[in-house]
C-alpha positions as CSV (number, residue, x, y, z in Angstrom):
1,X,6.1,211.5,319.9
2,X,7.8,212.3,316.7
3,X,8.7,209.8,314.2
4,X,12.2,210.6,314.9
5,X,11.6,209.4,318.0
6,X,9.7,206.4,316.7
7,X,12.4,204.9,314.6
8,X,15.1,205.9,317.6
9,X,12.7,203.8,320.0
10,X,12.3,201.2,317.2
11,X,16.1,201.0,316.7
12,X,16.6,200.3,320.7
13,X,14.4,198.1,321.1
14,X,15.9,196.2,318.0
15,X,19.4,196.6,319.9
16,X,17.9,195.1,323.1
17,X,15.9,192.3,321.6
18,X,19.9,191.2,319.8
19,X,21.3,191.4,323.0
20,X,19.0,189.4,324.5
21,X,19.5,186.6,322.1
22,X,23.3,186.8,322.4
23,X,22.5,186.5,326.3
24,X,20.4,183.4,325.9
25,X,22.8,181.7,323.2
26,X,25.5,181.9,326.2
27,X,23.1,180.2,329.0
28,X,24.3,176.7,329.2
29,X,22.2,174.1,331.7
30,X,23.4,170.4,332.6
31,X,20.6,168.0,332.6
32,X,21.2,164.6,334.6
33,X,19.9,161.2,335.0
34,X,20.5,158.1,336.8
35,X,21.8,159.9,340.3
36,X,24.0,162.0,337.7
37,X,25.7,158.4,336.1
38,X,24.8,160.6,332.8
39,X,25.3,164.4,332.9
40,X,23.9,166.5,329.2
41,X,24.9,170.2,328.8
42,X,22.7,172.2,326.4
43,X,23.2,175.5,325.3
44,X,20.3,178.5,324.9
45,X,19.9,177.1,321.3
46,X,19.1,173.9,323.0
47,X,22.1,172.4,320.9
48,X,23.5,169.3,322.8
49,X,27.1,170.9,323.4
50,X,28.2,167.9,326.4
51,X,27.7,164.4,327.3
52,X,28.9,162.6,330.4
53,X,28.3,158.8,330.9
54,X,29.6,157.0,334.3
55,X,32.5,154.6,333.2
56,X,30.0,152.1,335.2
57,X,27.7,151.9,332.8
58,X,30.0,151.2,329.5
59,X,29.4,147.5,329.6
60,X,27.7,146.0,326.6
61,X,25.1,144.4,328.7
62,X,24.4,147.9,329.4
63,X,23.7,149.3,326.2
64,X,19.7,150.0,326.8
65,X,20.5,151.2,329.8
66,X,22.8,153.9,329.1
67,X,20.3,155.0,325.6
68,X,17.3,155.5,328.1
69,X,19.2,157.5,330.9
70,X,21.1,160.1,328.0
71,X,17.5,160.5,327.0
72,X,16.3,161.5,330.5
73,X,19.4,164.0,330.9
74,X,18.4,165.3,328.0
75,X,14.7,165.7,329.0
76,X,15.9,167.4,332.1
77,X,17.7,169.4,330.5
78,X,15.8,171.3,327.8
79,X,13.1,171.3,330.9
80,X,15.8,173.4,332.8
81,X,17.0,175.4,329.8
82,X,13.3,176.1,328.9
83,X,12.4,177.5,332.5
84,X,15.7,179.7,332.1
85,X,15.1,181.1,329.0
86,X,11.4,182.3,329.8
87,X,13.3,183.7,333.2
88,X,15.6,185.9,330.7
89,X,13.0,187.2,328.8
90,X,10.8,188.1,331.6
91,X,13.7,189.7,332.9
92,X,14.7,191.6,329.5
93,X,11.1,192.5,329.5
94,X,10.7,194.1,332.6
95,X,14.0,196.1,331.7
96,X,13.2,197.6,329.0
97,X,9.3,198.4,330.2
98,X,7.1,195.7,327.9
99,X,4.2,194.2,329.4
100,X,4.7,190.6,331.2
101,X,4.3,188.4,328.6
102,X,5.3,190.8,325.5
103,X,8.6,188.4,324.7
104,X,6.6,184.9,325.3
105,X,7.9,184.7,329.0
């Protein structure tokens, strides 16, 4: 291999890994908690981008209640996102020939 063909590998491979990133910045995952009376959305940056709370639980004597339970959907939800992010990039991986493991999947 050349070194024209180097930097032309190089350059793709640059290409595929901005792609990639684009890709995961779209993937959005909903986290739940209390049999879904509190429903989080994150997005691939893990940025909080929805929250859902049960009109049932917007009583003031509820307060603590409906803290702990966003904090689980939360929890579930970067969980989920995590797990489908190292799916994408064992998936980018295998397309574009790197050893398992190559992009942290």
């Amino acid at each position: 291999m050349n070194l024209t063909d180097l930097f032309k590998q190089a350059k793709d491979v640059q290409a595929k890994a901005q792609a990639m990133q684009a890709d995961i910045a779209r993937i959005e995952v909903e986290g739940e908690s209390g049999a879904g009376l509190v429903r989080v959305a994150l997005n691939g940056k893990s940025e909080l981008i929805r929250v859902a709370i049960d009109p049932s639980l917007l009583k003031p004597d509820e307060q603590g209640v409906v803290q702990d339970l966003v904090i689980a959907a939360h929890a579930d939800a970067k969980a989920k996102l995590e797990r489908r992010v190292a799916e994408e990039m064992q998936r980018i991986a295998r397309e574009i020939g790197l050893p398992p493991g190559m992009l942290g999947g």
